[in-house]
C-alpha positions as CSV (number, residue, x, y, z in Angstrom):
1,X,11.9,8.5,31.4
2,X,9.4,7.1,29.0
3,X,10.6,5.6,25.8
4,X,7.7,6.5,23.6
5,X,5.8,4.1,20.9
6,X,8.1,1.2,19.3
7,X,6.8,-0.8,16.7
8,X,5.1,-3.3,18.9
9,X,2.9,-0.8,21.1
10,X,0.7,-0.2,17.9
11,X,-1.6,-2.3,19.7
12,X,-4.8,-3.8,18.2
13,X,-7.1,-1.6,19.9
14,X,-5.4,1.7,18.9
15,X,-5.4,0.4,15.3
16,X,-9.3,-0.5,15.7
17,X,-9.6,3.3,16.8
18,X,-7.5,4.6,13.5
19,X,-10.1,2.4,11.4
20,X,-13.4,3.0,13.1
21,X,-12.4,6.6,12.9
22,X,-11.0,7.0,9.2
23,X,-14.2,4.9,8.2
24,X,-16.5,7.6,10.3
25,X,-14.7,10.1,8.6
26,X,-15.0,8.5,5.2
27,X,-19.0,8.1,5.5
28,X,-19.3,11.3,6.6
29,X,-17.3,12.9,3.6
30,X,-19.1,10.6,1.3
31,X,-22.9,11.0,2.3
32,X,-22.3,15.1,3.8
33,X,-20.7,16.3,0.2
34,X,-24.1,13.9,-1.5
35,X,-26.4,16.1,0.9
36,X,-24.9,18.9,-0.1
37,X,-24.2,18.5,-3.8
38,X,-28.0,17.8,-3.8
39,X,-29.0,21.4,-2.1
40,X,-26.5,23.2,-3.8
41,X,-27.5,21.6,-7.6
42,X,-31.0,20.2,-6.8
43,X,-32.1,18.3,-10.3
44,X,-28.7,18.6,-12.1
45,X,-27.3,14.8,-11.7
46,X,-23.9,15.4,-13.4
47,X,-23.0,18.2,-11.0
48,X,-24.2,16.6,-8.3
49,X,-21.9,13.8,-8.7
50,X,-18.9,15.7,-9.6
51,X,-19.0,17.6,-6.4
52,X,-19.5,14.3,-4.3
53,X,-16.6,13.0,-6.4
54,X,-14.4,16.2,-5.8
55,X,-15.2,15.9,-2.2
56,X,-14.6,11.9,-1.8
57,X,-11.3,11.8,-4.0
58,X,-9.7,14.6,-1.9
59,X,-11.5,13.7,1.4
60,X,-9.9,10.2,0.8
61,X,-6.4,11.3,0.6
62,X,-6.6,13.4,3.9
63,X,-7.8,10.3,5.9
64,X,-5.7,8.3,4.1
65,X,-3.0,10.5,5.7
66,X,-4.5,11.1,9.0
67,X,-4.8,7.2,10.4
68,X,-2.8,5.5,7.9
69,X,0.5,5.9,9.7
70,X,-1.4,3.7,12.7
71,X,-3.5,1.4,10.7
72,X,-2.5,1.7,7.3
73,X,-5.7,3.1,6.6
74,X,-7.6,0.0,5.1
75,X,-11.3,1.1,6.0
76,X,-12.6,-1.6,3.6
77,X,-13.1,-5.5,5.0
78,X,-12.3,-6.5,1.7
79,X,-8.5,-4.9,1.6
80,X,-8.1,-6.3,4.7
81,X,-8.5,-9.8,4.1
82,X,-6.6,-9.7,0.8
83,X,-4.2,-7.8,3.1
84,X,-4.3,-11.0,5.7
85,X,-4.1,-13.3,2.5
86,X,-1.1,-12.1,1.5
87,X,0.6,-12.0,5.2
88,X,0.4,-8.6,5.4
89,X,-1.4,-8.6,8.4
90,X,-2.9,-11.0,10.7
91,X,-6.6,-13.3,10.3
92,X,-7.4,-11.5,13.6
93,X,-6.4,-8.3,12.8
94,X,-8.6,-8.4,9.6
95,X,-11.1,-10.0,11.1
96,X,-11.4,-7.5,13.9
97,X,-10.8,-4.3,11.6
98,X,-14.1,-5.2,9.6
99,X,-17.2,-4.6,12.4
100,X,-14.5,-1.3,13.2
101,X,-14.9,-0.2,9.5
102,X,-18.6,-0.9,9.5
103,X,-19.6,0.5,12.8
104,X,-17.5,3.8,11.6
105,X,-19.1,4.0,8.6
106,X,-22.7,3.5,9.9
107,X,-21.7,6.4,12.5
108,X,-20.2,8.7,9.8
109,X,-23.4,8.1,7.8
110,X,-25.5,9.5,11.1
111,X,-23.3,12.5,11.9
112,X,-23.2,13.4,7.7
113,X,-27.2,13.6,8.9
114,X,-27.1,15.2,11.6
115,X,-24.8,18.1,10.1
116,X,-27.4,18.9,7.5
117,X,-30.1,18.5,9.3
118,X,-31.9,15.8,8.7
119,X,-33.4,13.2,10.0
120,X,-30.8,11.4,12.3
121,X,-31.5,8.0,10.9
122,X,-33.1,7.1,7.7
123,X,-33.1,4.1,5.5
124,X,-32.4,5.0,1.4
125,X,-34.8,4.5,-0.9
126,X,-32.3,4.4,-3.9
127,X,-32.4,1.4,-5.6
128,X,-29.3,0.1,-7.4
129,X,-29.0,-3.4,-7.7
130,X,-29.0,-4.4,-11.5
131,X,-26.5,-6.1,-13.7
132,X,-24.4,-3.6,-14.8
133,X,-24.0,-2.4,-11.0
134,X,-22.9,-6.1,-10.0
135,X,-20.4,-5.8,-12.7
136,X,-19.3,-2.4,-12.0
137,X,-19.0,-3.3,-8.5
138,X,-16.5,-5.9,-9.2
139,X,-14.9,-3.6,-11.5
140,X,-14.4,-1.3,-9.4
141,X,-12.9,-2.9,-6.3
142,X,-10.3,-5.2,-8.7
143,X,-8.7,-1.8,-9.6
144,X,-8.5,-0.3,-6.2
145,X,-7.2,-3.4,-4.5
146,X,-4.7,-3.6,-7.6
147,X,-3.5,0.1,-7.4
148,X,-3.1,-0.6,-3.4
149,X,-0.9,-3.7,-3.8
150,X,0.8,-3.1,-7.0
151,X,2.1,0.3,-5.1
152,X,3.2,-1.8,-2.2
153,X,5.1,-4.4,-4.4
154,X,6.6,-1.8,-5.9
155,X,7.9,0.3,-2.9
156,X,6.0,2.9,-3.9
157,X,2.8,2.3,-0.9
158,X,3.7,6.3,0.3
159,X,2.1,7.4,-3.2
160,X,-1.3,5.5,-2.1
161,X,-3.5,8.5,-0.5
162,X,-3.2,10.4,-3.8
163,X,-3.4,7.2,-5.7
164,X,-6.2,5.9,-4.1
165,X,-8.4,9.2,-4.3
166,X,-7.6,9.6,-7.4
167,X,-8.3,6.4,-8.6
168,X,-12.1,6.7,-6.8
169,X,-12.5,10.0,-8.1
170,X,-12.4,8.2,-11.0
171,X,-14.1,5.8,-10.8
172,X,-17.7,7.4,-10.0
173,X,-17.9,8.2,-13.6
174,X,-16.1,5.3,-15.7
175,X,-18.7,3.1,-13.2
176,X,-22.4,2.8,-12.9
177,X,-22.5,2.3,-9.6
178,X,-20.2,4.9,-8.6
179,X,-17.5,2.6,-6.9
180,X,-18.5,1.3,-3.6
181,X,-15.7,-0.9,-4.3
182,X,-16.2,-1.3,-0.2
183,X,-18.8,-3.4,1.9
184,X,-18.4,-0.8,4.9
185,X,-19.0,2.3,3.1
186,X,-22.0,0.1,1.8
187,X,-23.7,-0.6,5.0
188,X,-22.9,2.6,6.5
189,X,-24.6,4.2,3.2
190,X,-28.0,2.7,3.6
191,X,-28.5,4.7,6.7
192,X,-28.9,7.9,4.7
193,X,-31.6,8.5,2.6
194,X,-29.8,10.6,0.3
195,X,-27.9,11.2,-3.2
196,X,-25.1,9.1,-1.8
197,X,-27.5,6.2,-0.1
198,X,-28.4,2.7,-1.4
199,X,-31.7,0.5,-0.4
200,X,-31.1,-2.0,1.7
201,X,-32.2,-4.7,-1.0
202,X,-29.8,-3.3,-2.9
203,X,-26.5,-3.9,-0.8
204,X,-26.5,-7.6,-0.4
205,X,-25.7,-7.9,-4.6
206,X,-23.4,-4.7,-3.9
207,X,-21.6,-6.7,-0.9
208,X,-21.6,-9.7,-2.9
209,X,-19.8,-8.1,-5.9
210,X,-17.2,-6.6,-3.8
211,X,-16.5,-9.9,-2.2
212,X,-15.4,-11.4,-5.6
213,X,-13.7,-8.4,-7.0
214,X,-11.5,-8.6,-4.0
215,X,-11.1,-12.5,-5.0
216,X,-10.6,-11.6,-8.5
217,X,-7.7,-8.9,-7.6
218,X,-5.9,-11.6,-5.3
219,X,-5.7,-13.8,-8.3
220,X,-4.7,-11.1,-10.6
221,X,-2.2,-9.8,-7.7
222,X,-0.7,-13.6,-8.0
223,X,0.2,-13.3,-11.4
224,X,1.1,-9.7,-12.4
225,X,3.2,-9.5,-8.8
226,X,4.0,-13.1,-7.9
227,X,7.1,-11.6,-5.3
228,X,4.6,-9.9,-2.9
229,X,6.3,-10.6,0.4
230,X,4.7,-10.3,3.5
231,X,7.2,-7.0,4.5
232,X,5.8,-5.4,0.9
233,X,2.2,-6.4,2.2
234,X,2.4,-5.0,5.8
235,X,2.7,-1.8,4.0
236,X,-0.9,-1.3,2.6
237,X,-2.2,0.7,2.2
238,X,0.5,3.3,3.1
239,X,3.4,1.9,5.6
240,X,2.8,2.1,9.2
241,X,4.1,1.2,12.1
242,X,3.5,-2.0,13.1
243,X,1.4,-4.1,15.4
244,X,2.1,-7.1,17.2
245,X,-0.8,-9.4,17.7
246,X,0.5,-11.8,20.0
247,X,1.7,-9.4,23.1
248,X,-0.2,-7.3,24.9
249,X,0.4,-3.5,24.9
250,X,3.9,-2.7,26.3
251,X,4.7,-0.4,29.2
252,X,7.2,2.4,28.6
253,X,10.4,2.0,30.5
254,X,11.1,4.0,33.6
């Protein structure tokens, strides 16, 4: 008789799944509620971006909860490798997680398209790269890597899915840019020419911001939670079971 799933079984693969899915899922909640916030309040900016809001912040906290018991529910390269900085999980586990998150998010983009009916594939036209978006886009990803860890160090990572959709609902209106605050839900964005999209010229300085507010929040992680063990870092975002990188998946036991 089988055993079921220990610890070790969370294989790498199966985690890849939990993140290219959650990051489908993410896109698609992202870019469908900005196609439909822009049908349902065509020339009204401020509603439109409440109901994409609305819709991300409570979207989040469901996928959060759906794959995070499997992956931990990253779906952002750059939690990842301040996840892998801190030990919580492996180089090549981050490393493989990020083309996962992208692809996902590119293919949650298409579907968000294709369940409005539009065209299948477009490229955005919305241009956002100034200097108060670069800044905003560092802003923004410091605090979200900072609520994920400082929840973890604190034993407190089961609180993360309302934390973290909370803190992004948030974070669309106290930012110019809207919080990215996440290089996969970037590229996966330009593939919809939409409310929610950004211009491909736009995502390099987007990218680029994230990459040092993720820097910026391991340094500020250093110093405002200088215990963060390994154990307290395997638990971002929420605790999951975990994988073992250096076996191969394990058969049950007759």
């Amino acid at each position: 008789m089988g055993t079921g799933l220990t610890v070790n079984e969370v294989v790498l693969w199966r985690r890849l799944v939990a993140e290219l899915l959650g990051s489908a899922f993410l896109a698609a909640v992202v870019v469908g509620s900005g196609i439909a916030a822009q049908q349902l309040s065509p020339g009204n900016a401020g509603l439109e971006l409440l109901e994409n809001a609305a819709a991300t912040a409570t979207g989040l906290y469901a996928i959060i909860l759906m794959v995070g018991p499997v992956s931990g529910a990253h779906f952002n390269p750059v939690v990842s490798f301040v996840d892998a900085a801190f030990g919580g999980v492996s180089w090549k586990t981050a490393i493989a997680y990020a083309p996962a998150q992208a692809a996902g998010c590119v293919g949650g983009a298409v579907v968000a398209n294709v369940m409005f009916s539009t065209p299948v594939v477009t490229v955005s036209t919305h241009h956002r790269a100034t200097g108060a978006h670069f800044v905003s886009e560092v802003v923004a990803t410091v605090g979200l890597v900072l609520v994920i860890f400082a929840l973890a160090r604190s034993g407190r990572a089961a609180r993360a899915p309302a934390a973290v959709g909370a803190y992004i609902g948030a974070a669309y209106f106290f930012t110019s840019s809207t919080s990215f605050a996440n290089p996969a839900i970037t590229i996966g964005r330009m593939f919809s020419n939409t409310f929610a999209g950004i211009a491909p010229s736009s995502a390099p300085a987007f990218i680029a911001a994230q990459i040092a507010g993720g820097l910026g929040a391991f340094a500020l992680i250093k110093i405002l939670y200088p215990g963060v063990t390994p154990a307290e870092a395997a638990d971002v975002v929420v605790p999951h079971l975990r994988g073992d990188d250096r076996t191969n998946e394990k058969k049950d036991s007759s």
